[in-house]
C-alpha positions, -999 to 999 in steps of 0.1 A, spaced: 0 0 0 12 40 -10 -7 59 9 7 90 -14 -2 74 -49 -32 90 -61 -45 61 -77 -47 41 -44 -65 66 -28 -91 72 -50 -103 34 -49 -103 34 -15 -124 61 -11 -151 58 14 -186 58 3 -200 45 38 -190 65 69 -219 52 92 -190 22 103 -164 50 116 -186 46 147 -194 89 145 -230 105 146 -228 106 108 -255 101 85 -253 75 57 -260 93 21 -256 74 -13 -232 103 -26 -210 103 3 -175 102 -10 -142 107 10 -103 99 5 -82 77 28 -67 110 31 -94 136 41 -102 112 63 -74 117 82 -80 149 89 -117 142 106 -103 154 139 -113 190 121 -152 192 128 -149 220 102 -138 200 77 -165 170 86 -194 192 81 -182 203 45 -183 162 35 -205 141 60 -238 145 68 -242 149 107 -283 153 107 -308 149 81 -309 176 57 -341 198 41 -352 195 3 -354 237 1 -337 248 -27 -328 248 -67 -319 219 -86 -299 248 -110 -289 275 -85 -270 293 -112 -294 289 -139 -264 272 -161 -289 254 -183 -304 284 -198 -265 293 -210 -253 259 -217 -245 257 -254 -236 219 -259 -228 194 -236 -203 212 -206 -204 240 -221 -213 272 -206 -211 303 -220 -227 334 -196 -202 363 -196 -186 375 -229 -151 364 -229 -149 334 -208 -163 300 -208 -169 272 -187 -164 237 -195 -179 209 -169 -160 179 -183 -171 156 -155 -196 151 -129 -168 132 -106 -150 148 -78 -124 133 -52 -146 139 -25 -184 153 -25 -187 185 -6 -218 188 9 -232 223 -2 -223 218 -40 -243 238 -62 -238 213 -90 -251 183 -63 -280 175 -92 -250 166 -115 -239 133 -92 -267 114 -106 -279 135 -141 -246 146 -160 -250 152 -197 -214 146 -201 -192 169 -223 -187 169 -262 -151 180 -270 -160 180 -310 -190 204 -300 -169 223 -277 -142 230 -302 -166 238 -327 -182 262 -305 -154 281 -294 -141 283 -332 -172 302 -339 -171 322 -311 -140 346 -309 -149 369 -284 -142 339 -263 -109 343 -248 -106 324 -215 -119 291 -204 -127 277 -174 -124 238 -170 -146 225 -144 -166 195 -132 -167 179 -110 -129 182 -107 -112 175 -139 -78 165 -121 -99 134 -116 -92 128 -154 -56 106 -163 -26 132 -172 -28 124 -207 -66 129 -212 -65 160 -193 -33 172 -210 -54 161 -244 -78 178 -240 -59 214 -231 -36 204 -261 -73 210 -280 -86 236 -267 -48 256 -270 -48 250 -306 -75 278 -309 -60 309 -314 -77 332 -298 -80 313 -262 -50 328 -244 -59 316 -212 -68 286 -193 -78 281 -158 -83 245 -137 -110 246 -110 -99 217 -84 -106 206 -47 -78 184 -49 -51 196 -29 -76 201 1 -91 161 -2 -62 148 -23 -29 169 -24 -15 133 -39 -28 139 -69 -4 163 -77 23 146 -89 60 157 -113 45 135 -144 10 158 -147 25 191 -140 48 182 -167 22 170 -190 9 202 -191 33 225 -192 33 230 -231 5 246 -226 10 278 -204 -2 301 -190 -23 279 -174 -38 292 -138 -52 271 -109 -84 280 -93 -83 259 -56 -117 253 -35 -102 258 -1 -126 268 28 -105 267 64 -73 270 71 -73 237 88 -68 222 52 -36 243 48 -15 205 54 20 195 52 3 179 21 -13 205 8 19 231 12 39 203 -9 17 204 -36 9 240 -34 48 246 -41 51 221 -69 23 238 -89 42 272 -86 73 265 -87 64 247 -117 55 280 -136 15 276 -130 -2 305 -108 -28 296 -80 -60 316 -71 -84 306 -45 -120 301 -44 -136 302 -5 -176 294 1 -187 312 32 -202 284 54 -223 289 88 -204 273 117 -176 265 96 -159 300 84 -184 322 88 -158 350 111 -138 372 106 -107 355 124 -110 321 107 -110 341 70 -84 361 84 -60 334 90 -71 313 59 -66 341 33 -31 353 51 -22 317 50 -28 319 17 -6 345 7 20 333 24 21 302 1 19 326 -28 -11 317 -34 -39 348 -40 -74 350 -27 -96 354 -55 -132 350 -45 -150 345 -16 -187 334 -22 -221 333 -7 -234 295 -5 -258 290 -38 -292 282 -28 -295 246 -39 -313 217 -25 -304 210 8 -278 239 11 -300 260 35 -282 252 67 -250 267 53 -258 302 38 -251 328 59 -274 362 57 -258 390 37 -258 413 60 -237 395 85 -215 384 57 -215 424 44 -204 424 82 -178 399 78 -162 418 48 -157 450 63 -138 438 97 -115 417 68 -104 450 53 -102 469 81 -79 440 90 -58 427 65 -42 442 33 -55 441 2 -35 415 -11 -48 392 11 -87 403 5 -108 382 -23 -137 399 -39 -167 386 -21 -199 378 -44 -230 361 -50 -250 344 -76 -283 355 -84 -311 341 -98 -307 340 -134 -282 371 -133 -250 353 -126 -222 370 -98 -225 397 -86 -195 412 -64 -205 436 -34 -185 457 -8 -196 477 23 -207 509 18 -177 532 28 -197 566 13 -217 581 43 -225 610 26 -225 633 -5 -232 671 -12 -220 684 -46 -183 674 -48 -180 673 -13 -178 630 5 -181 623 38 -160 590 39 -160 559 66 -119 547 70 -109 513 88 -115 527 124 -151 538 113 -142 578 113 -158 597 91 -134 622 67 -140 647 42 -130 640 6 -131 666 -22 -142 654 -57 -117 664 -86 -131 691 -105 -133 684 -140 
């Protein structure tokens, strides 16, 4: 046995936690590696996978409304210039407030010869987004395949990889895929991370081997009630973060799909939560915070620093809460 080798874990993954002998609940879409696993003494990091009480049915089967945009099979096309391609419904481990939970058991799977023509026909298209369900599930050379494709367009300058894997399965990243990839840069990694109790030995490793390799990392953080929803916990995840050269990029409100309801937080206590980060931390360290509405996609919001305004004349809030006078430029 090689507890490390990627492979290993992921067939040994747990999909029946009731014989740990914990108060969990028994799902059919539980999914956890040997290796997240070992991390269980983390309550925080339980509640993101297990179920510890029965959950409600409130909630949207399609929280983001990504059928309305979806133009083939995985592909997603909302805002101008960027895609999204969900090229699998599998993931390491199933966290439990997905918003794309209704994809576990009704995936329309992805078309790479629709895709391709797609994007072809669609130059204003200049980013893409590969998704899932985490595509690092996929071998090196189909993943590395399947880049190689979408690279060969010429006006998609960018790619970005959306992956949970070094928080559930840091293993994964291994010399032979970074490698397999490189012919392809720039290539950014966009890392689900939600408390800093993930931040592992593990996780630093591969952290370091993905930038060091010549690949950026941005990170995506769900606000989640009783598990990061303060200011200190964020505090110490994001600066964490940085410190592993790795930027906070969003921070987002928990999507309102089934059985999500026991995460979201209210906005105006996350609104809260926002404006003791920056009046705490630099900006470097701050993601932009945002939510997805109904049919309208993200939208990012900030507290309200304006207090008020009388012709060019601002009364301003700082980080201590004083109010200052700002004069507006005149032409």
């Amino acid at each position: 046995m090689d507890f490390k080798d990627w492979h290993w874990q992921k067939r040994n993954s747990l999909k029946d936690v009731s014989s740990l002998g914990l108060n969990f609940v028994s799902t059919n879409d539980t999914l956890v590696t040997p290796y997240l696993l070992s991390l269980f003494q983390s309550d925080k990091i339980i509640k993101q996978f297990v179920e510890t009480s029965k959950t409600d049915n409130a909630g949207l089967d399609d929280p983001l409304f990504e059928k309305e945009f979806t133009k083939s099979e995985g592909l997603i096309h909302r805002y101008p210039d960027r895609a999204l391609l969900v090229v699998t419904n599998k993931c390491f481990a199933n966290c439990r407030f997905c918003f794309r939970k209704s994809n576990w058991q009704n995936y329309d799977g992805f078309s790479l010869r629709k895709t391709i023509e797609y994007l072809n026909n669609h130059k204003e298209i200049r980013e893409i987004l590969i998704s899932g369900g985490d595509p690092l599930t996929f071998e090196d050379e189909s993943l590395a395949s399947l880049i190689k494709a979408i690279k060969a367009i010429k006006h998609i300058a960018l790619i970005r990889i959306a992956t949970r894997a070094l928080s559930v399965l840091p293993y994964r990243i291994t010399n032979s895929f970074l490698e397999a990839i490189k012919p392809y840069k720039p290539i950014w990694f966009s890392i689900h991370i939600n408390h800093p109790n993930e931040i592992t030995k593990d996780f630093i490793e591969a952290s370091n081997k993905i930038i060091d390799s010549g690949f950026p990392i941005v990170s995506q953080t769900v606000l989640l009630r009783d598990i990061n929803n303060n200011t200190q916990t964020l505090k110490e995840l994001f600066c964490k973060l940085v410190e592993l050269r790795i930027k906070p990029y969003y921070l987002f409100g928990c999507d309102r799909a089934i059985g999500n309801e026991r995460f979201r937080v209210k906005l105006e206590e996350a609104l809260n939560i926002m404006e003791s980060l920056r009046n705490n931390i630099s900006g470097l360290c701050m993601p932009f915070f945002a939510f997805d509405v109904d049919d309208g996609g993200k939208v990012v919001l900030e507290p309200n620093r304006i207090v008020s305004k009388q012709g060019s004349i601002y009364k301003l809030k700082n980080f201590e809460g004083k109010e200052y006078i700002y004069e507006d430029a005149q032409y």
